[in-house]
C-alpha positions in Angstrom: 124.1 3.2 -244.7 122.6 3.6 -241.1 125.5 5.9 -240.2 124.5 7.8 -243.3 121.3 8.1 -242.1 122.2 8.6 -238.9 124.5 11.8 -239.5 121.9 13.2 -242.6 119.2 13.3 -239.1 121.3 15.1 -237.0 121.8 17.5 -239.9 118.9 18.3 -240.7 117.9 18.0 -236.4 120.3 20.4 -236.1 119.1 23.0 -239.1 115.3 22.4 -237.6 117.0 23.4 -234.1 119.0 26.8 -235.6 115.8 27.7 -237.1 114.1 28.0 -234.0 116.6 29.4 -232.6 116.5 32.0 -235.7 113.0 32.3 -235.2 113.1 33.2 -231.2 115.7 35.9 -231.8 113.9 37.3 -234.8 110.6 37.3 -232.8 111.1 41.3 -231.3 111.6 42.4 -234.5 108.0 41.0 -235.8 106.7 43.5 -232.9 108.4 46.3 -233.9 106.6 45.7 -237.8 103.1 45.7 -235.8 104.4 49.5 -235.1 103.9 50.9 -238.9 101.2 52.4 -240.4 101.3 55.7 -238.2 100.8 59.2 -240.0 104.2 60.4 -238.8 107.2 59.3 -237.3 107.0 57.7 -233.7 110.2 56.0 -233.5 111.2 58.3 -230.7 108.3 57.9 -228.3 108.8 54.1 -229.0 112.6 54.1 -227.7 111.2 56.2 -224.8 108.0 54.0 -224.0 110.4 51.4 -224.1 113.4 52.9 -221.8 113.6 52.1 -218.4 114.3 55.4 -217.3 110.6 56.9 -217.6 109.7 59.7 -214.9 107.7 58.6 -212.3 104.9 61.1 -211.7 101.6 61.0 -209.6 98.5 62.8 -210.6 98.4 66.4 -210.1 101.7 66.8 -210.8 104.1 69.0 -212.1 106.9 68.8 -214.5 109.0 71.9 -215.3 108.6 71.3 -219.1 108.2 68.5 -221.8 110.8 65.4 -221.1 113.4 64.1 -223.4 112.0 60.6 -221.9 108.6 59.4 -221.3 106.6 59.8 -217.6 104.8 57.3 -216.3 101.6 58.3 -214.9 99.7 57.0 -211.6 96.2 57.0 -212.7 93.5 56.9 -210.3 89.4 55.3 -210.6 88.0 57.3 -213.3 84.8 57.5 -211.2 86.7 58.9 -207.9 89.4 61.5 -210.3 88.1 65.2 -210.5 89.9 66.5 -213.5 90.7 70.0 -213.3 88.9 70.7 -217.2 85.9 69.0 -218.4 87.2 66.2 -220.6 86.3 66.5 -224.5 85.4 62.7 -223.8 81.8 61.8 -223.3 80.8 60.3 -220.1 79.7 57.3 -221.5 82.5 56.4 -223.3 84.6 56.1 -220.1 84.7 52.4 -218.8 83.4 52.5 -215.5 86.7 50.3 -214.1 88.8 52.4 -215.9 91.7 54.9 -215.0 92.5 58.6 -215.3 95.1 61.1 -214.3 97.0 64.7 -214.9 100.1 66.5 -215.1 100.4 69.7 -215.9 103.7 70.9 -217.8 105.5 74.4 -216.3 106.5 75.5 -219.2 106.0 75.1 -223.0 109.2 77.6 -224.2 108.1 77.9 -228.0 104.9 78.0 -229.9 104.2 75.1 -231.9 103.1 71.5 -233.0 103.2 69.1 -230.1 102.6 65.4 -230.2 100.7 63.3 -227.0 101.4 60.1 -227.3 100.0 57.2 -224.9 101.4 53.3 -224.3 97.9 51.8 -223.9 93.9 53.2 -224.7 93.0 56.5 -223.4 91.7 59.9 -224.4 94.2 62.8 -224.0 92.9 66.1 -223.0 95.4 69.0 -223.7 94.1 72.4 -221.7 95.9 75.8 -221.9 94.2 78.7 -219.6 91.8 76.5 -218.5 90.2 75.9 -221.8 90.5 72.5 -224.0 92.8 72.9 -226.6 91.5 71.2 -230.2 93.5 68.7 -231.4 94.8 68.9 -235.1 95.5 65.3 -236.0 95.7 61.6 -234.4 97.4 58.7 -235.7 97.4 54.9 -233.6 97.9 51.3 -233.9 96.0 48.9 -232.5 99.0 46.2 -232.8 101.6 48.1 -231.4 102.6 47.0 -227.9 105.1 50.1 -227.9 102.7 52.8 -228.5 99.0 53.0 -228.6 98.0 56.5 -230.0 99.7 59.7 -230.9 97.7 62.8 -231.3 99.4 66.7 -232.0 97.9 70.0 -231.0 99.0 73.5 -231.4 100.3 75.0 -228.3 101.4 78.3 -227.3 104.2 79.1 -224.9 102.8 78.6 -221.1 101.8 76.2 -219.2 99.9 73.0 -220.4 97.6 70.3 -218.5 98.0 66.8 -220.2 94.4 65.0 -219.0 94.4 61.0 -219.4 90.8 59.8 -219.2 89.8 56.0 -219.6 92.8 54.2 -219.4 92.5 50.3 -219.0 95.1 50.4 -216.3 96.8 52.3 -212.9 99.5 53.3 -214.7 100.3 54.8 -218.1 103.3 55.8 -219.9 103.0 59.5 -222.0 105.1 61.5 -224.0 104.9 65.2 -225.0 107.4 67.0 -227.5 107.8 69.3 -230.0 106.2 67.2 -233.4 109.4 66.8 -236.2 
């Protein structure tokens, strides 16, 4: 009877054991659910945010167009960075230990819908001839350690300044293309 008992233990030791085990390979995927709710697709800027083959670029950069990858962004103190437009953000809202940046992107080929999106909290300033350009929706998720915020504007072909403004951090990852 005590070998009974004995065996019927390591059973169930052993089911309590593949659970966990279950349970620690499952975990990822309970992240990814935390990155739902969004108004449109994102499941491309999540692979790229993810991907450890982002572009490296400093502020005042330039990239020759939007990337089929994300860039990651040097930020510098918000108080020290002059950005080259006004932000749309007020002054007070930017933290004063927070981060911001720029690149500028050579060349925007087609008119269109194009989606900003950001890994962590910031406010995205899109400029086109020097002017602020409005932006025509924004969708983001708290939860989602993947991707923070997404927001689309209509941009015509030309050059376009992407502006990060109070980022929590030195460094943020960004992605710009053409919205589905």
């Amino acid at each position: 009877m005590s070998a009974m008992r004995y065996n019927v233990g390591r059973r169930l030791a052993g089911l309590a054991a593949s659970g966990g085990l279950l349970l620690l390979v499952s975990a990822p995927g309970f992240a990814q659910d935390a990155c739902t709710g969004f108004k449109w697709p994102v499941d491309t800027e999540i692979g790229w945010m993810g991907a450890a083959d982002s572009e490296a670029v400093a502020t005042g950069a330039t990239i020759p167009a939007p990337l089929a990858k994300a860039v990651t962004l040097t930020l510098k103190p918000s108080k020290s960075e002059t950005l080259p437009v006004v932000s749309g953000v007020k002054k007070q809202a930017v933290g004063s230990e927070s981060f911001s940046g720029w690149f500028t992107i050579d060349k925007i080929e087609k008119a269109g819908t194009y989606q900003v999106s950001l890994s962590q909290n910031g406010w995205i300033d899109v400029a086109q001839d020097g002017k602020l350009v409005d932006s025509t929706a924004f969708t983001g998720n708290h939860e989602c350690k993947s991707i923070r915020k997404s927001v689309r504007y209509e941009l015509a072909p030309g050059s376009a300044l992407i502006q990060i403004v109070g980022a929590p951090a030195g460094t943020i990852k960004v992605t710009v293309r053409e919205a589905n």
